[in-house]
C-alpha positions as CSV (number, residue, x, y, z in Angstrom):
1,X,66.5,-233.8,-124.8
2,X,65.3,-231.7,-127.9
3,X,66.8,-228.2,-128.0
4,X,65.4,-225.3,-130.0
5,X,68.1,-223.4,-132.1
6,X,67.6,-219.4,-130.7
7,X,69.9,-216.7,-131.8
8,X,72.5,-219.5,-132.5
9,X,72.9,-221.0,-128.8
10,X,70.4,-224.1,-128.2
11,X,67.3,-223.8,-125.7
12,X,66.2,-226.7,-123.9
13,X,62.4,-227.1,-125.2
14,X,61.3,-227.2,-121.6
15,X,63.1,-223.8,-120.5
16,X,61.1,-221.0,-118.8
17,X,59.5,-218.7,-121.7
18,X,60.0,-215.0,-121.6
19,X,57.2,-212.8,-120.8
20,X,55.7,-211.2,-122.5
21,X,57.8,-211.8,-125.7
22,X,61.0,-213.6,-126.5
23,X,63.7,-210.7,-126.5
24,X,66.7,-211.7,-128.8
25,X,69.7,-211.6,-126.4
26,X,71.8,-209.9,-129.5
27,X,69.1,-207.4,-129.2
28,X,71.2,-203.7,-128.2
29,X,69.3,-202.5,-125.1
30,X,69.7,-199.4,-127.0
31,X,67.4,-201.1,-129.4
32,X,64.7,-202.2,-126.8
33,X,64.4,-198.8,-125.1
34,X,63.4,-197.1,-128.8
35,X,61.0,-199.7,-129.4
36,X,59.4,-199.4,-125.9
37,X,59.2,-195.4,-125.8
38,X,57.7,-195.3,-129.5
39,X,55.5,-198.3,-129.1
40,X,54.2,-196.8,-125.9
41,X,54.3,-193.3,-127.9
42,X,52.1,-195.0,-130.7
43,X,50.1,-196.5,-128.2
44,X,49.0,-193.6,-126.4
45,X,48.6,-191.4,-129.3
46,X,46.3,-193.8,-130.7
47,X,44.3,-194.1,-127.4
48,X,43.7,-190.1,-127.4
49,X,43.6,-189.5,-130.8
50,X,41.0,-191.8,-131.3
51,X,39.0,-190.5,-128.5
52,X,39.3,-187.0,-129.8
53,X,38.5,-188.0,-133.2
54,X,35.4,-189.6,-131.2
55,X,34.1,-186.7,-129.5
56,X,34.2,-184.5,-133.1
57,X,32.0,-187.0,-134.6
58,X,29.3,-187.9,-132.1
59,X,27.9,-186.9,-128.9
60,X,26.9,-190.4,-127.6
61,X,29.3,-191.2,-125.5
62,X,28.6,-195.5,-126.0
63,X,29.7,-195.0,-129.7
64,X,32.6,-192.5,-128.4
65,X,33.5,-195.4,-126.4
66,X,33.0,-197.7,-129.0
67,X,35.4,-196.1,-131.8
68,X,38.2,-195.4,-128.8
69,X,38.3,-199.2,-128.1
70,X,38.5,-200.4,-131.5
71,X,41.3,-197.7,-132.8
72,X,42.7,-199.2,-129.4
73,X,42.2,-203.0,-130.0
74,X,43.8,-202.9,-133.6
75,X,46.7,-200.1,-132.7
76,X,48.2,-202.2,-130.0
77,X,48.0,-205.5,-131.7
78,X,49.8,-204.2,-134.8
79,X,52.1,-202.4,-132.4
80,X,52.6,-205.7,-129.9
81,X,53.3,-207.7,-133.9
82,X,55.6,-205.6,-135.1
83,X,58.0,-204.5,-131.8
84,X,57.6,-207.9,-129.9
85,X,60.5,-209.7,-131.7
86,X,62.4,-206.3,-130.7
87,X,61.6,-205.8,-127.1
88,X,59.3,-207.8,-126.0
89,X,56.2,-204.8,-127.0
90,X,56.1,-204.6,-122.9
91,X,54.9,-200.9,-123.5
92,X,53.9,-200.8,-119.9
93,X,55.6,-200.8,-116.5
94,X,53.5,-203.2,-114.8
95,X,54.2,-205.9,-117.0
96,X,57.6,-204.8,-117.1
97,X,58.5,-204.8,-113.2
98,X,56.1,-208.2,-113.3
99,X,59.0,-209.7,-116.1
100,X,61.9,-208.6,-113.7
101,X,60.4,-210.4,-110.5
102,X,59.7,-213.7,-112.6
103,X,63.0,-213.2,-113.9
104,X,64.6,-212.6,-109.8
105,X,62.6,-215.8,-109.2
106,X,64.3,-217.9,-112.2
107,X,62.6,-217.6,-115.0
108,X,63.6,-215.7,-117.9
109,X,63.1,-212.0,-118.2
110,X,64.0,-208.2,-117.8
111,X,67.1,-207.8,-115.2
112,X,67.4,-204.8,-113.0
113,X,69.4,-202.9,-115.6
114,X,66.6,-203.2,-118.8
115,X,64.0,-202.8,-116.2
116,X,65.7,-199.3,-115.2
117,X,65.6,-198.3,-118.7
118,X,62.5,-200.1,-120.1
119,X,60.5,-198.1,-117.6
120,X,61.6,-194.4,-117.8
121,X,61.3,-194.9,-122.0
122,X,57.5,-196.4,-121.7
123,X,56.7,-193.1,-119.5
124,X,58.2,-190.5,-122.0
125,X,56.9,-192.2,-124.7
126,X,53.7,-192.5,-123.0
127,X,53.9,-188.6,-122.5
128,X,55.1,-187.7,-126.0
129,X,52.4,-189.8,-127.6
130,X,49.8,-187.9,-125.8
131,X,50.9,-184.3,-126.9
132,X,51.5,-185.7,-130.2
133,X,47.9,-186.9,-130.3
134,X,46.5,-183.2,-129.1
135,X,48.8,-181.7,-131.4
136,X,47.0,-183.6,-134.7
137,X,44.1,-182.4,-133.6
138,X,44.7,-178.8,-132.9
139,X,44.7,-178.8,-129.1
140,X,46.7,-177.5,-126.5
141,X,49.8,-179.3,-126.4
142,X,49.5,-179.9,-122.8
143,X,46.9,-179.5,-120.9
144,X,46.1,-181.3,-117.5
145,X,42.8,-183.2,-117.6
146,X,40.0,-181.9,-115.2
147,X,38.1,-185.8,-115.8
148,X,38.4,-186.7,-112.2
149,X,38.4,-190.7,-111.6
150,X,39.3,-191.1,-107.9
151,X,35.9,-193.3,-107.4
152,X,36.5,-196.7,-105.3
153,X,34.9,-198.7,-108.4
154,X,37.0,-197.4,-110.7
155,X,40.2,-198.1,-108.7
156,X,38.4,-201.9,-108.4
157,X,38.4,-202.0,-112.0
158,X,42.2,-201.2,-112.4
159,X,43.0,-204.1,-110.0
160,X,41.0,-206.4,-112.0
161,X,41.6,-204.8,-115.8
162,X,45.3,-205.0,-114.8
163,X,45.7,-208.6,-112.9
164,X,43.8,-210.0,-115.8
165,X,46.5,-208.6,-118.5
166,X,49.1,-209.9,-116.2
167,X,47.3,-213.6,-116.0
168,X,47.0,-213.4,-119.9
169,X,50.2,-212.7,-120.8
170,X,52.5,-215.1,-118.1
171,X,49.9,-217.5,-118.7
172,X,50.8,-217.6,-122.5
173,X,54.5,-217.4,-121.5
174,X,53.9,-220.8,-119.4
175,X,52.0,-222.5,-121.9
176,X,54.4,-221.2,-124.7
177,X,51.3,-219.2,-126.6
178,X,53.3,-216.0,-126.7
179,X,52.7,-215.6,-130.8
180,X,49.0,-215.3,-130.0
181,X,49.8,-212.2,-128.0
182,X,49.3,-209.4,-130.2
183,X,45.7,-211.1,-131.2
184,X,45.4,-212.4,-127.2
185,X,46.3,-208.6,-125.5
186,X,44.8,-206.2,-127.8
187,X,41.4,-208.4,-127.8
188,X,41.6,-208.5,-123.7
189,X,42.2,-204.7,-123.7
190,X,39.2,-204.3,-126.2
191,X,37.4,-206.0,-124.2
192,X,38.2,-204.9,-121.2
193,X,37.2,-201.3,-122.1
194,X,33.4,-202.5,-121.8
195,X,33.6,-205.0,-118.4
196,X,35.9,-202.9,-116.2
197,X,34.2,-199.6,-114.7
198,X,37.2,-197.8,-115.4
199,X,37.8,-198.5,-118.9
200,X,40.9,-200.8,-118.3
201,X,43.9,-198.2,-118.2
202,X,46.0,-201.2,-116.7
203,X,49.1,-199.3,-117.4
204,X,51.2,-196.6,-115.8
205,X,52.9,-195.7,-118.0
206,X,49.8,-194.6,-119.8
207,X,48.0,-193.3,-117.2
208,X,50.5,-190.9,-116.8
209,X,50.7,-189.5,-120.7
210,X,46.8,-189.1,-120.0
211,X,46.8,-186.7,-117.2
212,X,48.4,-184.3,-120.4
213,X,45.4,-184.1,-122.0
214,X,42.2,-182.5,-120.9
215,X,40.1,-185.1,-123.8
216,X,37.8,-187.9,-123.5
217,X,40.7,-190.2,-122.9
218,X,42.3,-187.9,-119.9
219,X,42.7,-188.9,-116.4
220,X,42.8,-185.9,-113.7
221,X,46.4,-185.6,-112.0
222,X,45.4,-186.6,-108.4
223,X,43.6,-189.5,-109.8
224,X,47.1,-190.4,-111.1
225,X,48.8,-192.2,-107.7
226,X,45.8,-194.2,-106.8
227,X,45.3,-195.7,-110.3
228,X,49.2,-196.4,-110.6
229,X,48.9,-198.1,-107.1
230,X,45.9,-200.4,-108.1
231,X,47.7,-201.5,-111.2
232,X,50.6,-202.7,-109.0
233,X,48.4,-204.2,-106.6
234,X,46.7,-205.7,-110.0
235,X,50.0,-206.8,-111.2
236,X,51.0,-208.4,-107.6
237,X,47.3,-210.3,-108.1
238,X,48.0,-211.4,-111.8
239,X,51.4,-213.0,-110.9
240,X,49.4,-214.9,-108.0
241,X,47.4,-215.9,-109.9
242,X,49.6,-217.6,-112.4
243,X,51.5,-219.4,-109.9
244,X,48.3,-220.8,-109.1
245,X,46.5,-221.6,-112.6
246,X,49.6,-222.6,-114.5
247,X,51.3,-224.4,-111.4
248,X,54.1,-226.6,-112.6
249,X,54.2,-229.8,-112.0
250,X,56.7,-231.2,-109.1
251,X,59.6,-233.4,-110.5
């Protein structure tokens, strides 16, 4: 059987793949929680910076949208490029707690230790990036958002946003296409902007630094617990959906 040499210790060439990036094992968990809570930091800053930079430019709200998803598309994919080899560039809890239950099930992934600290770092970073962004621009550090988006469609378009990032990023774990994910994600999330009615959050962590920020990127407070739910539920949906699509075959 060929092995691959990885971090000294030969891999079988059939092994489960890590999701949604190979994490070195010599890797200090110390490491892996700074690179989650700064990539999610960068993340979100980009997300409302951009769309506060938007808003100062133009009132159409298509090109507003337009200039938020691209700072977006090219932000996370130099972000997933340059902190996957560190932590896997997880940068959000649904992917993370998704990792953990592959890795309960067998495969390879987060335990229940990195997953404890993975997740608290993604939401302070996600929170710090967002009062970094406002502070750039001269706004109120903190300032809950009044953009209310409690609507049923919109909580559809989480499930789906977020079940389809889960699908894309096991399914190029399973097919071992995981150094096409910072092109693969950061074009899904662009895209995803434009086809899902709530403009493909898929991430609570982010959700959450959102609600700080009363700017176009902002999510009200009591919109927070339904969209965090419907990413779960999305999540839940994306990992059925990969035991289905990428079914392995029976010895």
């Amino acid at each position: 059987m060929t092995a691959i040499e990885h971090a000294g210790t030969p891999i079988s060439a059939d092994a489960p793949q890590p999701a949604p990036g190979a994490t070195p094992p010599r890797t200090p968990l110390v490491a892996r929680a700074a690179a989650e809570l700064i990539g999610t930091a960068a993340l979100v800053a980009v997300v409302v910076g951009s769309g506060i930079q938007a808003t100062q430019l133009t009132d159409d709200v298509a090109l507003q949208l337009l200039a938020n998803s691209t700072a977006t598309v090219f932000g996370l994919g130099v972000l997933i490029a340059l902190l996957g080899p560190v932590s896997g560039a997880h940068f959000n809890p649904a992917v993370t707690l998704a990792e953990w239950w592959t890795a309960r099930r067998g495969g390879a992934g987060v335990d229940t230790r990195e997953a404890a600290v993975y997740v608290p770092s993604q939401i302070a970073g996600a929170i710090a990036g967002a009062i970094l962004a406002d502070a750039m621009f001269g706004e109120p550090l903190v300032t809950w958002s009044t953009h209310d988006r409690s609507a049923g469609n919109l909580l559809l378009g989480e499930v789906v946003a977020t079940a389809g990032l889960i699908l894309l990023i096991f399914g190029l774990a399973r097919t071992d296409r995981l150094r096409f994910a910072p092109v693969a994600v950061a074009s899904y999330i662009g895209a995803a902007y434009w086809f899902t009615s709530s403009t493909s959050f898929a991430n609570p962590a982010v959700t959450i630094g959102r609600a700080f920020t009363d700017t176009f990127a902002g999510i009200a407070p009591g919109s927070v617990p339904a969209f965090i739910g419907m990413q779960l539920v999305g999540a839940v949906v994306g990992l059925a959906l990969v035991g289905v699509v990428f079914m392995r075959p029976k010895a």
